[in-house]
C-alpha positions in Angstrom: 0.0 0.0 0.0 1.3 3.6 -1.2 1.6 5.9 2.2 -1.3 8.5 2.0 1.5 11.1 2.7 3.1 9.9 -0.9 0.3 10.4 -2.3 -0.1 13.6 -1.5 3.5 14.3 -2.4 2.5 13.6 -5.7 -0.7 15.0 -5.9 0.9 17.8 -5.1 3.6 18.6 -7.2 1.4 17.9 -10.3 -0.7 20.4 -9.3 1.9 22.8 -8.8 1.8 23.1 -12.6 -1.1 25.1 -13.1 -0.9 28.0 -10.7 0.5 31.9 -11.0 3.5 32.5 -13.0 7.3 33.5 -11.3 8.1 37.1 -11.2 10.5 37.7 -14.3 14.2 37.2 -13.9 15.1 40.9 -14.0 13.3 40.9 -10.3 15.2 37.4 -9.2 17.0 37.7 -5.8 20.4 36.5 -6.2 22.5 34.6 -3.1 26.4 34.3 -3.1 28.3 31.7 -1.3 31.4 29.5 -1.6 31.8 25.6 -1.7 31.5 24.3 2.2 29.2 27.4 3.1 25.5 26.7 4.4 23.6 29.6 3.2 19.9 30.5 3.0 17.4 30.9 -0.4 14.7 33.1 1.4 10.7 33.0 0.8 8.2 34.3 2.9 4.6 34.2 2.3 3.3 38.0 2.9 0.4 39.9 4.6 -1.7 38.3 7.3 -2.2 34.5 6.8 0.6 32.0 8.7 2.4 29.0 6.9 -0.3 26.5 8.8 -1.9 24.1 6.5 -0.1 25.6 3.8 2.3 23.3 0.8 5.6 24.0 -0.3 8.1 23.1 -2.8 11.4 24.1 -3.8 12.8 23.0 -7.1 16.1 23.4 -8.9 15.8 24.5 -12.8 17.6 23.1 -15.1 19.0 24.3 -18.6 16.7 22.2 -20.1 13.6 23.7 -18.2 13.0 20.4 -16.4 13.1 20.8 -12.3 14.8 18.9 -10.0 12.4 18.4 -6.4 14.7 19.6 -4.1 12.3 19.6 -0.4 9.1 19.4 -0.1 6.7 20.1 3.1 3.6 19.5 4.1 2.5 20.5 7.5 5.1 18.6 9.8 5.8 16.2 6.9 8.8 17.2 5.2 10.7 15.3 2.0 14.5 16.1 0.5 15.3 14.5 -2.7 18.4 13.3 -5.0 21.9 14.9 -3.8 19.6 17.1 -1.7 19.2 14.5 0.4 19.2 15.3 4.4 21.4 18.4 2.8 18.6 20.6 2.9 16.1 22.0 5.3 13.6 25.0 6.0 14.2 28.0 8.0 10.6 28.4 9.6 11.4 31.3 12.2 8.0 32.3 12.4 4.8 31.1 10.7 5.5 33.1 7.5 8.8 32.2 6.5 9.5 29.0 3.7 13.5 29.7 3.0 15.8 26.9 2.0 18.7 26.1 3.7 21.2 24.0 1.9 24.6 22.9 4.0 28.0 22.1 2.4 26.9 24.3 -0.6 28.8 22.7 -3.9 29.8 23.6 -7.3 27.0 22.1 -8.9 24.3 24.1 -6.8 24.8 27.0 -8.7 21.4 27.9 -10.7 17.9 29.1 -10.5 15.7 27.9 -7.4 11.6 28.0 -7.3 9.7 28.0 -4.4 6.2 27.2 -4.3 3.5 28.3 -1.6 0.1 27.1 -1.8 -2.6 28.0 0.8 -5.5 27.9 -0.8 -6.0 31.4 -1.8 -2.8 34.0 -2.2 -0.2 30.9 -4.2 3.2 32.3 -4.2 5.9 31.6 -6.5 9.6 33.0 -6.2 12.7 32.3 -7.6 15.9 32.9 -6.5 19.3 32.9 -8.2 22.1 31.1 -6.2 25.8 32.1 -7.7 29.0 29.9 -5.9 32.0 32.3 -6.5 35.1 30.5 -9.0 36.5 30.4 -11.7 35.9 29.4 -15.5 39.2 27.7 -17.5 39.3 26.3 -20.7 40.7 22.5 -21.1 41.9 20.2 -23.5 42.7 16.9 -23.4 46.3 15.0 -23.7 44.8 14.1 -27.6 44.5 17.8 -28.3 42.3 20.6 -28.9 38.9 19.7 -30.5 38.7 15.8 -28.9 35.6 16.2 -26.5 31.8 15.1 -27.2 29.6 16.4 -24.4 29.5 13.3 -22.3 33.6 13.2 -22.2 33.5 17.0 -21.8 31.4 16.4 -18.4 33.7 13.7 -17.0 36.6 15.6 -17.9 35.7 18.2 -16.0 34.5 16.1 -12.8 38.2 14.6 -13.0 39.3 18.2 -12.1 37.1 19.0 -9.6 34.9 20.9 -11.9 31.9 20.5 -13.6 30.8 22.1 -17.0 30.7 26.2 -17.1 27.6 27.7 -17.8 26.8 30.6 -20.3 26.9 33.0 -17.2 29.8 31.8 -16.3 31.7 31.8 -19.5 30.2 35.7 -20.1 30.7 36.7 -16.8 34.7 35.2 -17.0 35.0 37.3 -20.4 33.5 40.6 -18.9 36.7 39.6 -16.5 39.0 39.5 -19.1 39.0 35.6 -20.3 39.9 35.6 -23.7 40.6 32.3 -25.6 40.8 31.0 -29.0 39.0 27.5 -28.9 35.4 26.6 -29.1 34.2 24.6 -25.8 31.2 23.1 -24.6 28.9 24.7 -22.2 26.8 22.9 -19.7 23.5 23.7 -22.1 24.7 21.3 -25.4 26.2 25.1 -26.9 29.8 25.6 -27.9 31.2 28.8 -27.9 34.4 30.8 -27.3 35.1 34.6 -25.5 37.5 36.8 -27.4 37.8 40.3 -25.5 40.9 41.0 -28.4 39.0 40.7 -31.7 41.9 39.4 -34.4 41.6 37.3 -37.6 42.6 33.7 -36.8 39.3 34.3 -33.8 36.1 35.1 -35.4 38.1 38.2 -37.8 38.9 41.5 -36.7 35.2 43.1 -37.8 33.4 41.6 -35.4 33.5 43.3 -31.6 34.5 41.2 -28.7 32.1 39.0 -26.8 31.6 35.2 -27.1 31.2 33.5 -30.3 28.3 30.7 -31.1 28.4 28.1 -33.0 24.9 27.0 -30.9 24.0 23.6 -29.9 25.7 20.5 -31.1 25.3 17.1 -31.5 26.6 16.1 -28.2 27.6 12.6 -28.9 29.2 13.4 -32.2 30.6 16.4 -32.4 34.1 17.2 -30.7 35.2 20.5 -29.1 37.2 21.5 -25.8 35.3 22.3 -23.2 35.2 25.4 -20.3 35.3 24.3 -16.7 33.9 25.8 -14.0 36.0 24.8 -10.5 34.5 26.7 -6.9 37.1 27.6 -4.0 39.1 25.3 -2.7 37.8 22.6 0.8 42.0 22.2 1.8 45.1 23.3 1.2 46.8 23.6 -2.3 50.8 24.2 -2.0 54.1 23.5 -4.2 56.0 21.1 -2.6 59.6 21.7 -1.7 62.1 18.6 -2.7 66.3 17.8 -3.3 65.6 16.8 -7.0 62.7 17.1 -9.9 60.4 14.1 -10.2 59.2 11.9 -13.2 55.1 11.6 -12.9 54.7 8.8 -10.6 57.5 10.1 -8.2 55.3 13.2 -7.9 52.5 11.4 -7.0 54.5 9.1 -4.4 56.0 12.5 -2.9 52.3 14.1 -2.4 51.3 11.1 -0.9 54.2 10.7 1.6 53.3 14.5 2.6 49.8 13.3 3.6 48.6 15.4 0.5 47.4 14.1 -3.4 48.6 15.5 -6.4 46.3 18.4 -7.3 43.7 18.6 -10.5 43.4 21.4 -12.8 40.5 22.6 -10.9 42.7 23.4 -7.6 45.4 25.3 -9.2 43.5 27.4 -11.3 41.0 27.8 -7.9 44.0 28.6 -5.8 45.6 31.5 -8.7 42.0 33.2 -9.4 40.7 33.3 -5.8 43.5 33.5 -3.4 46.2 34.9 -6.1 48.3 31.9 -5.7 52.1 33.0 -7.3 54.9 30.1 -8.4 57.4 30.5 -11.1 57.9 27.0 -10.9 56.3 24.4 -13.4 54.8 21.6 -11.6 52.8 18.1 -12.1 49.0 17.8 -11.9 47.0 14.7 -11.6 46.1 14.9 -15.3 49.8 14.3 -16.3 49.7 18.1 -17.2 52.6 20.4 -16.4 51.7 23.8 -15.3 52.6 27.3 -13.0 50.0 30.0 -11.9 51.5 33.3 -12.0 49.5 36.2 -10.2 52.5 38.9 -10.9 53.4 39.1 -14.3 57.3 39.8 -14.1 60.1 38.6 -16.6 60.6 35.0 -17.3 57.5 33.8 -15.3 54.7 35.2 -17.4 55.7 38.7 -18.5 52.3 39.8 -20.2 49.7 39.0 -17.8 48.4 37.0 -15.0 47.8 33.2 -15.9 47.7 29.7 -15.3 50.8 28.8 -17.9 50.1 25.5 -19.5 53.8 23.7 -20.2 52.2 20.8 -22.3 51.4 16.7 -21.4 55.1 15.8 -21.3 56.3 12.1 -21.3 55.5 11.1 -17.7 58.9 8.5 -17.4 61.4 10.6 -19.3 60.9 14.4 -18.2 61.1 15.9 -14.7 59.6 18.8 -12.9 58.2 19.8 -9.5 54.9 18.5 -8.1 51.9 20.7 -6.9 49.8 19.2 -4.4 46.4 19.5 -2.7 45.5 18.6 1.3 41.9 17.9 1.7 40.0 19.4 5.0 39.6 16.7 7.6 
């Protein structure tokens, strides 16, 4: 026998369908936080009536315009759902208020949230936009530029503790400066590219800077890079001091020994953009990638700007370099 609670639960969030419209995104509230934060998504129902006997429902929206359940509540009866899963909870500091909580806030909770009051007779609807401050970077795999479907541009980016940038993202890291010359996935099926220098090899020098679309592909065969979006860092991410350079599998042993990993992509472009992490000296990362973050530009380090210098995939027996690594919180 179906619990009459479950029913309800259902009942409920097909009806949910038909009532009042969202206030247009223009008039969104928008929450910031950072990865390992619990923050708060606030709704209140107004005027006189009290949250008794009332139903409500948060939802995640997707790119795709399907929602995700994320809580819902009914009286003392209260559900979480998928990776929101005892993660989540409601405020309720007096009988009018309906905000979200979510604990151990993560780079994929970024997007639009609804919430959904119905009492009967004043149904609320409000949406709120929930930002996690990071950073965007482009990546290509060992193969080379232009080797990605979708699917592999999504697991690429979970090996380096990132998921898929959005379009926000990707414009709001070009209004930042971001300017590169290869096409890469976004987390909607698009592929596009930010060029803030307009020059021929890039889209041709008549056409102003911005991001260029070549709009949504065929996500299992068609093959671009792919922009990463990584949050700020949950440990400690440090070059690590030793006698002598270190083939690939020596630096992994050597982060290991100092209680550490090797890090991903993800932490050392995390640890330049957001805490202005500065080495001149070219290091391992877990993807077999060699690479430095300069936040000074100065002579023989990175001389033109601020960057995450990429040395190349170099032969992980023959060559040696230094080793960054990463140290989880406990």
């Amino acid at each position: 026998m179906i619990p009459l609670f479950s029913l309800s639960l259902v009942f409920f969030a097909i009806s949910l369908q038909t009532f009042v419209n969202p206030q247009d995104s223009q008039s969104r509230i928008t929450v910031y936080g950072h990865t390992g934060d619990n923050i708060t998504l606030p709704c209140h129902l107004s005027g006189q009536a009290d949250m008794f006997g009332n139903r409500i429902k948060w939802t995640k929206l997707e790119d795709d315009a399907t929602e995700l359940d994320v809580i819902i509540s009914m009286g003392f009866h209260k559900k979480t759902y998928g990776n929101f899963l005892n993660r989540v909870y409601l405020l309720e500091e007096d009988e009018h208020d309906a905000t979200l909580v979510i604990t151990h806030l993560d780079v994929t909770d970024y997007g639009t949230y609804r919430c959904e009051i119905i009492n009967g007779m004043k149904d609320v609807i409000i949406e709120v936009n929930l930002e996690v401050d990071g950073v965007v970077f482009p990546y290509s795999p060992r193969l080379g530029r232009y080797n990605l479907n979708f699917h592999d541009a999504e697991a690429i980016c979970r090996e380096q503790d990132a998921v898929v940038a959005s379009f926000e993202q990707l414009y709001g890291a070009w209004r930042n400066g971001l300017d590169w010359c290869n096409a890469g996935w976004l987390n909607d099926g698009t592929v596009q590219y930010p060029i803030t220098k307009p020059r021929q090899a890039c889209g041709g020098v008549k056409i102003s800077a911005g991001l260029r679309n070549y709009g949504r592909q065929h996500r299992s065969n068609s093959r671009f890079d792919v922009f990463c979006f990584t949050a700020g860092l949950r440990g400690r991410f440090y070059y690590l001091i030793q006698p002598q350079k270190l083939s690939y599998d020596g630096a992994v042993a050597a982060c290991k020994n100092n209680g550490a990993e090797i890090a991903k992509v993800g932490h050392i472009y995390a640890a330049w953009k957001l805490h202005g992490y500065d080495r001149c000296d070219a290091g391992w990362l877990a993807d077999g990638s060699v690479r430095y973050p300069i936040s000074r530009p100065r002579k023989n380090c990175s001389p033109t700007e601020a960057a995450v210098r990429f040395i190349g995939f170099p032969d992980k027996k023959q060559n040696l370099y230094g080793v960054y690594c990463y140290k989880p919180q406990s």
